[in-house]
C-alpha positions in Angstrom: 20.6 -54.5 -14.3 17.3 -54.4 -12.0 19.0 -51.2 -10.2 19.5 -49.2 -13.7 16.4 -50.4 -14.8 14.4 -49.2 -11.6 16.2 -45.5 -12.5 14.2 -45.4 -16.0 10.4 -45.8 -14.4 9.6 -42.4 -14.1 8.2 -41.4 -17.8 9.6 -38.5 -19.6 6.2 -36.8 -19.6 6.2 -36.8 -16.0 9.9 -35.2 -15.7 8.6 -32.7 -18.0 5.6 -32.0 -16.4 7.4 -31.5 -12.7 9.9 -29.3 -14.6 6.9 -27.3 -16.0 5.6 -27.1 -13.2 8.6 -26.1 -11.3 9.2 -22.7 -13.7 5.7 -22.0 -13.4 6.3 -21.7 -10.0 8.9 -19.6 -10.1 7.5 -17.3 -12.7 4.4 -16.9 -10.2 7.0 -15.7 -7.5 8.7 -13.6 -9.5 5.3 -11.9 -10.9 4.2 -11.7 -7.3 7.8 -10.0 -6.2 7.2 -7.9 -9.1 3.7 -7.0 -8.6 4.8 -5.7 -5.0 7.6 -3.7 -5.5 5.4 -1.6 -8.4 2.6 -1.6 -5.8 5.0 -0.1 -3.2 6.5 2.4 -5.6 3.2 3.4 -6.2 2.6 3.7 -2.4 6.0 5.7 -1.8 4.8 8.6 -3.9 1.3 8.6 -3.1 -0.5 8.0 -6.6 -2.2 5.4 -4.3 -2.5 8.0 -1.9 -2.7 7.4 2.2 -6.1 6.5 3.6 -7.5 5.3 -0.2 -10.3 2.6 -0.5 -9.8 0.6 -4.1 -10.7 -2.5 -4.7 -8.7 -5.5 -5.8 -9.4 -4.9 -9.4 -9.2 -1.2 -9.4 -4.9 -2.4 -8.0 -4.8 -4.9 -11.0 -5.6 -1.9 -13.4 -3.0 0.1 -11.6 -0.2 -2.0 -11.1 -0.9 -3.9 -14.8 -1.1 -7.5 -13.0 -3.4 -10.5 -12.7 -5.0 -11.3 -10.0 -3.0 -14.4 -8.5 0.4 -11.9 -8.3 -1.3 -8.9 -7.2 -3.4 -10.7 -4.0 0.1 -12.4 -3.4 1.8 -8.6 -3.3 -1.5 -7.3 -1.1 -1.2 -10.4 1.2 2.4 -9.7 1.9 1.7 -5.6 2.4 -1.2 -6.1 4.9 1.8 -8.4 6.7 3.6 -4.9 6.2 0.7 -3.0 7.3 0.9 -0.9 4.1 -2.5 -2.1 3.3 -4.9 -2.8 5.4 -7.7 -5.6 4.1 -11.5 -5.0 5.9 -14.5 -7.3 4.8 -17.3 -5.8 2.8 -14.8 -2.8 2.4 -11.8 -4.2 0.2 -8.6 -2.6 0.4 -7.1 0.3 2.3 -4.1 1.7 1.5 -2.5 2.6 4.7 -3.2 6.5 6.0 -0.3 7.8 7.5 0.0 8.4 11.3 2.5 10.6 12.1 2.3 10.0 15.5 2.9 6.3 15.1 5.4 7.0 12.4 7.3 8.9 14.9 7.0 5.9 17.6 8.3 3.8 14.5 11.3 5.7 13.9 12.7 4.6 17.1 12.0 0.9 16.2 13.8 1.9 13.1 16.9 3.4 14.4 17.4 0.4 17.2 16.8 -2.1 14.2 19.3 0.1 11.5 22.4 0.1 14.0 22.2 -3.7 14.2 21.9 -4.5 10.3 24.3 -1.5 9.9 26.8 -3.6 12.4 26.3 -6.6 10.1 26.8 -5.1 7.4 29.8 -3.6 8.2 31.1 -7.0 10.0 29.7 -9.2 7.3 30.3 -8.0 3.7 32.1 -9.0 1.2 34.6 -7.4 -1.7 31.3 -7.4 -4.3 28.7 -5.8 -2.0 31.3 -3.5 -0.8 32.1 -2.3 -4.0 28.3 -2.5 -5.3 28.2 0.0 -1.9 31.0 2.1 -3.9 29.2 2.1 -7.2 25.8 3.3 -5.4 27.9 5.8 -3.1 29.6 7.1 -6.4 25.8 7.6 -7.9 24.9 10.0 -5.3 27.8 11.8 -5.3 27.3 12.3 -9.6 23.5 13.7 -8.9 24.6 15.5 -5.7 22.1 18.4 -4.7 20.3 17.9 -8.4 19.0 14.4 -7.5 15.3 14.1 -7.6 13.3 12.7 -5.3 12.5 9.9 -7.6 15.6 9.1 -8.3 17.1 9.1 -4.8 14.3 6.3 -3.9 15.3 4.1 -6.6 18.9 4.7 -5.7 18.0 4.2 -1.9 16.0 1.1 -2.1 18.9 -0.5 -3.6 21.3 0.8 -0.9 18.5 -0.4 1.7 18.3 -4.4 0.0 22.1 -4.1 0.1 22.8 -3.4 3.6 19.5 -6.2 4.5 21.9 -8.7 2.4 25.4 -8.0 3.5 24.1 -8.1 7.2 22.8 -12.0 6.0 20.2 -12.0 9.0 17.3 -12.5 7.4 14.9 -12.5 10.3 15.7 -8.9 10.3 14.2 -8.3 6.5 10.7 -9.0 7.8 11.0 -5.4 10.4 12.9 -3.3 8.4 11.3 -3.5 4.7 8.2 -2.4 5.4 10.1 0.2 7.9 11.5 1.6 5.3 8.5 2.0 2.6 7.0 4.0 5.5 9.4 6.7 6.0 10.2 6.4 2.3 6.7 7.5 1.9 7.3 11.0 4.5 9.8 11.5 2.7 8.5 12.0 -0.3 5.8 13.9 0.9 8.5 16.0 3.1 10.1 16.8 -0.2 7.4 17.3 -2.3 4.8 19.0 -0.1 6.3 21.1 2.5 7.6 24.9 1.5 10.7 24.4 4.1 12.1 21.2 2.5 15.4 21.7 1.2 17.1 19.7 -2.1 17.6 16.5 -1.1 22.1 17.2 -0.6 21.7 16.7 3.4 20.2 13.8 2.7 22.3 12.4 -0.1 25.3 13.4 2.3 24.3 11.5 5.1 23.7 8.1 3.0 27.4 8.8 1.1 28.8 8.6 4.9 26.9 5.3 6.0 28.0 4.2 2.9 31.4 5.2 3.5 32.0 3.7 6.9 30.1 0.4 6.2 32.7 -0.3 3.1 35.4 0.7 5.2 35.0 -1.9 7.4 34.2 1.7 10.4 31.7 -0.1 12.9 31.7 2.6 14.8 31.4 5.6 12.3 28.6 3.3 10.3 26.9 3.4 13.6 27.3 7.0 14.2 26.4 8.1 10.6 23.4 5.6 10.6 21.9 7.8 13.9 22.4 10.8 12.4 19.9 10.3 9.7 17.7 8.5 12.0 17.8 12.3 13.8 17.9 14.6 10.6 14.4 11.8 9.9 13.1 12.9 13.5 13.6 16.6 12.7 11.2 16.5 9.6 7.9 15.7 11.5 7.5 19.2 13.2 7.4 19.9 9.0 5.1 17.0 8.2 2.8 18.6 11.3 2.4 22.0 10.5 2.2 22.0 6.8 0.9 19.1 5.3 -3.1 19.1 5.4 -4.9 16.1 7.1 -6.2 14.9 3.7 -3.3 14.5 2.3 -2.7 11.9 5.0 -5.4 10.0 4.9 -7.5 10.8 1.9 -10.5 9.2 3.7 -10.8 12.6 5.8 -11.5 14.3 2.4 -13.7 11.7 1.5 -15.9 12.0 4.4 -15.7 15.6 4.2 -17.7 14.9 0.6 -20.0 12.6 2.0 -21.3 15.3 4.7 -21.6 18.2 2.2 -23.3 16.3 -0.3 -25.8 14.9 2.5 -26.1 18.6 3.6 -27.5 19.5 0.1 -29.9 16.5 -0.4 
């Protein structure tokens, strides 16, 4: 009797309380999860363009978040280097270096073959065929696809092969990897006069695709260099055509600043 008694002390109010407390919790997380993948969307095509200085409200009024979530989201991108946080000057969003990116993209094709390995080693029958369902995506937009939807489709194929690999130290490297190049990419497609549609690259995901469901190590491998190198082959685009300013809006900004000091 004592030891079913002793199971009844904690009041009801209490459970409820903890169980409140608990889903709050939860919801936070999710708001904050939520709050950064709108902030990175926002990064990827530059309407919070390279090199900006905002402060943390003017990303509340973008993003459409409180502040508890959205200084969650920014804590996590300066981990990601995405923004970059300076006292007495707020945020940053993170100008793009192309020679650092292009330092990056080695890091990124040395960490890609070994989730791509994973992946291929580790998956299971419902990844594989969630890898089918996104392969089959590409293939229906083909050469049409816009650069908006391809990110939306790649992210997915990205968090995919992070999952099947089920090494999740790797997550930590590779995320923020990929926002970055997501980010050239969109401004390789959208700003330079040489980009192409986007069918190269579409055909070079639908064959990682196609060798990581297969169970190929090997061809996965392969196929996971080659768009490492067709990636490589853009920045001699990104260099010649794209004006500094619209990789680091702060040089434009500055460039304001003198000519209005000029006239004063």
């Amino acid at each position: 009797m004592n030891k079913k008694k002793s199971l009844c002390t904690v009041p009801s109010a209490k459970v409820n309380a903890d169980l409140n407390e608990t889903i709050k919790n939860r919801s936070a997380a999710s708001l904050a999860d939520l709050a950064y993948e709108r902030i990175e969307e926002l990064l990827v095509s530059c309407e919070l363009q390279p090199g900006l200085h905002l402060t943390m409200q003017d990303l509340q009024t973008a993003v459409g978040f409180g502040r508890t979530p959205v200084l969650q989201a920014v804590n996590r991108l300066a981990s990601d280097t995405l923004i970059l946080v300076t006292p007495r000057h707020g945020l940053q969003i993170a100008p793009i270096d192309l020679t650092r990116e292009r330092v990056l993209l080695r890091l990124r094709k040395d960490v890609e073959r070994f989730v791509i390995q994973l992946a291929t080693e580790r998956s299971g029958a419902s990844q594989r065929n969630q890898m089918i369902h996104l392969k089959r995506t590409l293939e229906h937009y083909g050469s049409n696809i816009t650069i908006q939807q391809f990110n939306l489709v790649d992210r997915r194929i990205d968090q995919l092969f992070i999952l099947a690999a089920n090494e999740p130290y790797v997550e930590s490297t590779l995320r923020p990897l990929h926002t970055i190049f997501r980010r050239l990419g969109w401004i390789y497609h959208m700003k330079s006069k040489r980009a192409e549609n986007l069918s190269r690259t579409v055909d070079l995901h639908v064959a990682i695709i196609d060798a990581v469901a297969s169970g190929n190590v090997s061809s996965a491998i392969a196929a996971s260099d080659q768009l490492m190198d067709f990636v490589d082959t853009t920045f001699a685009v990104l260099e010649s055509e794209i004006l500094p300013s619209q990789l680091n809006v702060a040089h434009k900004e500055h460039e304001i600043a003198l000519e209005l000091e000029l006239m004063t």
